[in-house]
C-alpha atoms as one frame of an Amber mdcrd trajectory, in Angstrom:
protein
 -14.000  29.011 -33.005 -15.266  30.357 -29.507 -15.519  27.105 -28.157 -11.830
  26.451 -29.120 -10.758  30.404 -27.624 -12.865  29.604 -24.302 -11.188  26.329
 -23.711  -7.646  28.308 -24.189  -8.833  31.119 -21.696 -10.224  28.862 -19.608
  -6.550  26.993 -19.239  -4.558  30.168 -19.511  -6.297  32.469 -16.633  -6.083
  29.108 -14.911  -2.369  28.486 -15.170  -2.014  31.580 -12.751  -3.126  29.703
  -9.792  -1.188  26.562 -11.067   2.033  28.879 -11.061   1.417  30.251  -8.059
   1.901  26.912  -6.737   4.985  26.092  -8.557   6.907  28.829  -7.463   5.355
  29.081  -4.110   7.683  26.241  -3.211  11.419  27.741  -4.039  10.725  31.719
  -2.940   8.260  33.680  -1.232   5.288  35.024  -3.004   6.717  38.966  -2.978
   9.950  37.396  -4.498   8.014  35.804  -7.098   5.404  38.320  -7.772   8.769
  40.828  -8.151  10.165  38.657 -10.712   7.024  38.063 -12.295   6.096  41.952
 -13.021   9.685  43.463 -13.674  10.543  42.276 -16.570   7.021  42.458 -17.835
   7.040  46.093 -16.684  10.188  46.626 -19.017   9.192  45.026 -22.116   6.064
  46.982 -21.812   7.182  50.205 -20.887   9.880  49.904 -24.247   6.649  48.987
 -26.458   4.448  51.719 -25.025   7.154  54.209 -25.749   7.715  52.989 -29.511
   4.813  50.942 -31.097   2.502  52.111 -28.991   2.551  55.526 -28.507  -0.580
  56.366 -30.171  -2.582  54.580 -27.827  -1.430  57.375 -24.636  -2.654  60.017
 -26.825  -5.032  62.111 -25.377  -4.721  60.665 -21.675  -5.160  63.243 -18.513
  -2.939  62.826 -15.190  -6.582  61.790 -13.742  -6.901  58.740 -16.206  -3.489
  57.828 -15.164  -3.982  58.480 -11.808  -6.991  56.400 -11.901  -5.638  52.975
 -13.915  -2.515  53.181 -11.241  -5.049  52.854  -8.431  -6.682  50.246 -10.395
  -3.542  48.490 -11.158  -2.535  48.231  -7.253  -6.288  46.590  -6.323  -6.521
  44.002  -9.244  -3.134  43.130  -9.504  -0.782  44.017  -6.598  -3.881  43.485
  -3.846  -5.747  41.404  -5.314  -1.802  38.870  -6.219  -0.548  38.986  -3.572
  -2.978  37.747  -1.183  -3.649  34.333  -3.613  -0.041  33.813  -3.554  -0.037
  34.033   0.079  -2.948  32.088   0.726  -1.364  29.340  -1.305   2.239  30.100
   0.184   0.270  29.067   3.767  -1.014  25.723   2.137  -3.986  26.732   0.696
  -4.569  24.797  -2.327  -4.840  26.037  -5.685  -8.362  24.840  -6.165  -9.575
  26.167  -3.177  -8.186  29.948  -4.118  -9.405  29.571  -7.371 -12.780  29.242
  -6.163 -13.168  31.884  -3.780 -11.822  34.153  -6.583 -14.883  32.831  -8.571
 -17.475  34.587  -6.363 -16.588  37.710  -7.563 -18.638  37.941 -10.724 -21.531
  37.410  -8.101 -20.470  39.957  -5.526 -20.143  42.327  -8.058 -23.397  42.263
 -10.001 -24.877  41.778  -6.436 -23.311  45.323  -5.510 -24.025  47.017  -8.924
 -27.975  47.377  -8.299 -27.237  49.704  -5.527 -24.192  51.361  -6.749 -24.900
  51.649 -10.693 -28.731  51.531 -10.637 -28.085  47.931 -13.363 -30.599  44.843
 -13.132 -29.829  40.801 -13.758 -31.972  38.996 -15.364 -33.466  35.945 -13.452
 -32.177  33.420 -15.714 -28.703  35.097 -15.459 -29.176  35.024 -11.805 -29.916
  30.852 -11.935 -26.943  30.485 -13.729 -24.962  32.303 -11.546 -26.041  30.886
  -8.821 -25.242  27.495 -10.156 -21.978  28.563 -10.742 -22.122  29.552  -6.847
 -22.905  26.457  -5.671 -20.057  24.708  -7.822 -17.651  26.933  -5.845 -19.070
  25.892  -2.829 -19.187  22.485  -3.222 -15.683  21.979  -4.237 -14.081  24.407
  -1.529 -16.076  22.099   1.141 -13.964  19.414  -0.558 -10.608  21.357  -0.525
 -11.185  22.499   3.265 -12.213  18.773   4.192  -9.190  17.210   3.297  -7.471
  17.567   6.638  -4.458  19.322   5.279  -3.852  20.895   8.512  -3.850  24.671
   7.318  -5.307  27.344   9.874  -8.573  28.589   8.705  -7.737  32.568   9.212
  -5.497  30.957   5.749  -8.914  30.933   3.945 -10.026  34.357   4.691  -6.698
  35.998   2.760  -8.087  34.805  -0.795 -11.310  36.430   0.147  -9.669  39.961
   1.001  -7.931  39.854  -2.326 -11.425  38.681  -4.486 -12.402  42.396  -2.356
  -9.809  44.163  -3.973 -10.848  42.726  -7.188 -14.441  43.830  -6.765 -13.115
  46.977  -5.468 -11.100  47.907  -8.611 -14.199  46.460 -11.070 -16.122  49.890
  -9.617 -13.148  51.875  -9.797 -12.862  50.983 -13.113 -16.098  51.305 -14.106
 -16.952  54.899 -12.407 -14.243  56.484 -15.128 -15.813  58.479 -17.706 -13.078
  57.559 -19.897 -12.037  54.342 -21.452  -8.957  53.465 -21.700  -7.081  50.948
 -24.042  -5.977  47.696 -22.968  -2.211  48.480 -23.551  -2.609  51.118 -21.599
  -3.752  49.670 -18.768  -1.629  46.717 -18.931   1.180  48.734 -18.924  -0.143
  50.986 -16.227  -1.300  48.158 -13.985   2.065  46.040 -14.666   4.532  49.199
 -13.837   2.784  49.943 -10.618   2.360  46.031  -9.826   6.496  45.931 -10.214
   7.275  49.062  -8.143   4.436  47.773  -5.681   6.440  44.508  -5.413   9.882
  46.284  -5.729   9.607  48.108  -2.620   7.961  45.148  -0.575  11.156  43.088
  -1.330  13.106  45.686  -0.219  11.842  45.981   2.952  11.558  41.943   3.472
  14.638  41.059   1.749  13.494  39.411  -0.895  14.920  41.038  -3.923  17.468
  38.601  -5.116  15.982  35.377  -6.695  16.493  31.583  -5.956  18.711  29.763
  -8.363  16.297  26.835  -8.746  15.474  26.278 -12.269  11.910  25.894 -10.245
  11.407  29.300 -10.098  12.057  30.765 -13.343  10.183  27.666 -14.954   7.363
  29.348 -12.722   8.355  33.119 -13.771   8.287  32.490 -17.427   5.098  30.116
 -17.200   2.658  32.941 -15.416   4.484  35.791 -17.563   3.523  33.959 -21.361
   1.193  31.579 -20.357  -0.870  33.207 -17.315  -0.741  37.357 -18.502  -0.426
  37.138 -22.250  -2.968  34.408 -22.794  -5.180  35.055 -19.974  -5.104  38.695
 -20.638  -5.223  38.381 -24.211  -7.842  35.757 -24.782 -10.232  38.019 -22.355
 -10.352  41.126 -24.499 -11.069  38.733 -27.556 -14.004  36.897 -25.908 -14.989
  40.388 -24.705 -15.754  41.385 -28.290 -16.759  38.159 -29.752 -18.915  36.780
 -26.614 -19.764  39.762 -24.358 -19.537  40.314 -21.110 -21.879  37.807 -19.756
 -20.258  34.369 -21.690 -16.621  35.601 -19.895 -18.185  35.841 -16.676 -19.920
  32.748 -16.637 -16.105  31.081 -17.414 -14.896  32.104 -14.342 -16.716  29.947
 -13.077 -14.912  27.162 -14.584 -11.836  28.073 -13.075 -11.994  26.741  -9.841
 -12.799  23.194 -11.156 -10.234  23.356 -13.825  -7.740  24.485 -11.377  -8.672
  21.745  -8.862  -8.051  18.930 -11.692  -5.157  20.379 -12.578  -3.567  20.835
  -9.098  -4.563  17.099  -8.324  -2.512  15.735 -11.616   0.420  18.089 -10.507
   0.470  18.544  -7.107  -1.449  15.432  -5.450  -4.050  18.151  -4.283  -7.339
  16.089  -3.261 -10.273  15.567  -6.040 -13.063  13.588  -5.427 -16.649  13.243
  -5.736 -17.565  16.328  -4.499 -14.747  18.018  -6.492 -16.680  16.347  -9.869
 -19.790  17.673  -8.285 -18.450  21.245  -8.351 -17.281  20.851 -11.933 -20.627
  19.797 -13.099 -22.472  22.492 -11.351 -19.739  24.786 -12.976 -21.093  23.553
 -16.493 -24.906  23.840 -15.882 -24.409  27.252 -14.827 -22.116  28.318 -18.731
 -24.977  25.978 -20.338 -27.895  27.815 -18.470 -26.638  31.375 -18.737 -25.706
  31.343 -22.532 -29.165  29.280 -23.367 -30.242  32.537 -21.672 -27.939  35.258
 -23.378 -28.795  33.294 -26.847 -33.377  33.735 -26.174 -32.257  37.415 -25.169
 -30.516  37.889 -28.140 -33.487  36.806 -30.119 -36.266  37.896 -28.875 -34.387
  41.411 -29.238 -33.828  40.527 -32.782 -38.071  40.022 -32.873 -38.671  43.121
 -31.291 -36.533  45.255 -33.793 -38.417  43.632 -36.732 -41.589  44.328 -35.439
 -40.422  48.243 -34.611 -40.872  47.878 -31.154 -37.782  48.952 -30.101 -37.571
  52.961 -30.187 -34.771  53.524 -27.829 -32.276  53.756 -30.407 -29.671  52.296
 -28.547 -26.901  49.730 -29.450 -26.512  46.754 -27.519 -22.691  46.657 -27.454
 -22.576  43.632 -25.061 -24.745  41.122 -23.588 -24.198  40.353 -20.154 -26.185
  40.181 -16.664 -25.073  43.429 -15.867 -27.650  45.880 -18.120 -27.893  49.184
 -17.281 -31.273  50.572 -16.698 -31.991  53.418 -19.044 -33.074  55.942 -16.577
 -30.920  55.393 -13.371 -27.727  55.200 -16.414 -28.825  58.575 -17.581 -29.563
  59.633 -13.892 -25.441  58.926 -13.160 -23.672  58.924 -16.306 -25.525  61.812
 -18.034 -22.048  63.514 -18.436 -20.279  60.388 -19.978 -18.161  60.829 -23.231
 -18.200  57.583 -23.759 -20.611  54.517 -24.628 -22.945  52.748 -22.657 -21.666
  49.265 -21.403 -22.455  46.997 -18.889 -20.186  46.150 -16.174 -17.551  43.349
 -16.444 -15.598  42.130 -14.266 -12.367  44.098 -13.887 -10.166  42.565 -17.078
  -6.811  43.125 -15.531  -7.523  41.048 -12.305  -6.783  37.477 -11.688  -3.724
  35.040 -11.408  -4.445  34.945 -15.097  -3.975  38.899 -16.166  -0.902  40.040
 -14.401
């Protein structure tokens, strides 16, 4: 059954980039991104103030405060600057894999900022998975398509924002539920947008049946299947498994940019995809001996800490630098994920 759900995620956070693309050709990427978010904002807002009021309850102006900041790194930043990129000829593939460095530049950044440690097989896989994203963007940017290279740097500024928000996210001392935050990220993504197309003129939407077929594709397929399929590998796979498919995206993405689009895939591109599967085979063979030889160590007693694993992933805290910072926390110890709500795939 988790084979089957990663596949879907895998396709779903995907289809952002893909829809990026198809829409990128019949309005500008603040005209879509509006279009996108509104009506998502309103459906949302009507559940969270019927079905799901239960899940505010308890919520301080600070937590708020906090997810809205969140909301306009991961989503608004972080959005806008892949639909740019790929407005300026960027191809999909290409964005896709600069957005899959950031599971590396964060867990490279939490040693010094969260006092957590990677394990070295973790880090080989990883690294695979790096080298997959390189190989196939040195394809992408070899294919003479004539776009300036200050176009490539935008994606990266936006996979900073991303990275940005993960921390932000993670420093809270409260959790907060996924509707929640979708709702909260979604509402200040569409006021974000609103006010841009104000000021650029463009509010009102093309007529092409282009663009909606692009608005109603990243709305259901992109944000409630990427979105959704993440929290429910979170649970069932841990942190670590849905980091390592990010990896995947950028290869998926390039395939399926070359079947719709005519965006270049060759050798290399294969390369990249291969490299991209090593790296999920190497860090789950991994996650599956730590799993076990944890289950060893409990049978024989040796483990005394009496704490829970909640999720496996590369990002484990260290006991006493977590107590050293987080002494205070209300809530449970977890690692650090990547921030859900960010990505072509989440909005």
């Amino acid at each position: 059954m988790n084979i089957l759900l990663s596949i879907a995620f895998v396709g779903a956070w995907s289809s952002g980039f893909i829809g990026a693309k198809l829409g990128s050709g019949s309005a500008s990427a603040v005209t879509l991104l509006l279009w996108r978010f509104l009506p998502l904002a309103l459906v949302l807002g009507v559940v969270a103030l019927t079905v799901a009021r239960a899940s505010w309850r308890g919520l301080r102006p600070r937590d708020l405060f906090r997810q809205t900041v969140v909301g306009a790194l991961s989503q608004s930043g972080y959005l806008l600057t892949v639909y740019y990129a790929i407005e300026l000829g960027v191809s999909s593939g290409t964005t896709a894999l600069i957005d899959g460095t950031q599971p590396l530049v964060a867990g490279v950044l939490a040693g010094p900022l969260l006092g957590v440690a990677v394990s070295r097989t973790q880090w080989l896989g990883l690294g695979l998975g790096v080298a997959g994203v390189a190989v196939v963007t040195a394809a992408d940017a070899g294919a003479g398509t004539g776009v300036a290279w200050w176009a490539y740097l935008v994606p990266f500024l936006g996979m900073l924002c991303l990275v940005a928000a993960t921390f932000l996210d993670r420093r809270s001392r409260r959790d907060v539920r996924p509707m929640v935050s979708m709702t909260v990220h979604a509402v200040t993504s569409a006021v974000i947008f609103t006010a841009l197309a104000v000021v650029t003129g463009g509010v009102t939407p093309p007529a092409s049946a282009s663009f909606w077929t692009a608005v109603v594709w990243l709305v259901v397929l992109s944000t409630f299947g990427g979105y959704g399929l993440y929290w429910l590998l979170l649970r069932r796979s841990g942190v670590t498994a849905v980091n390592t498919l990010m990896f995947l995206m950028a290869p998926v993405t390039a395939v399926w940019g070359a079947l719709m689009f005519g965006e270049p895939f060759g050798t290399q591109t294969g390369a990249g995809l291969a490299l991209g599967l090593l790296a999920v085979a190497v860090v789950h063979r991994g996650e599956r001996r730590r799993r076990r030889d944890g289950d060893e160590r409990r049978g024989r007693g040796e483990d005394h800490s009496g704490r829970r694993e909640t999720e496996a992933g590369p990002f484990t805290p260290r006991r006493s630098a977590w107590h050293r910072v987080r002494s205070s926390s209300r809530r449970p110890e977890r690692p650090v994920p990547a921030t859900p709500t960010g990505g072509p795939g989440s909005g």
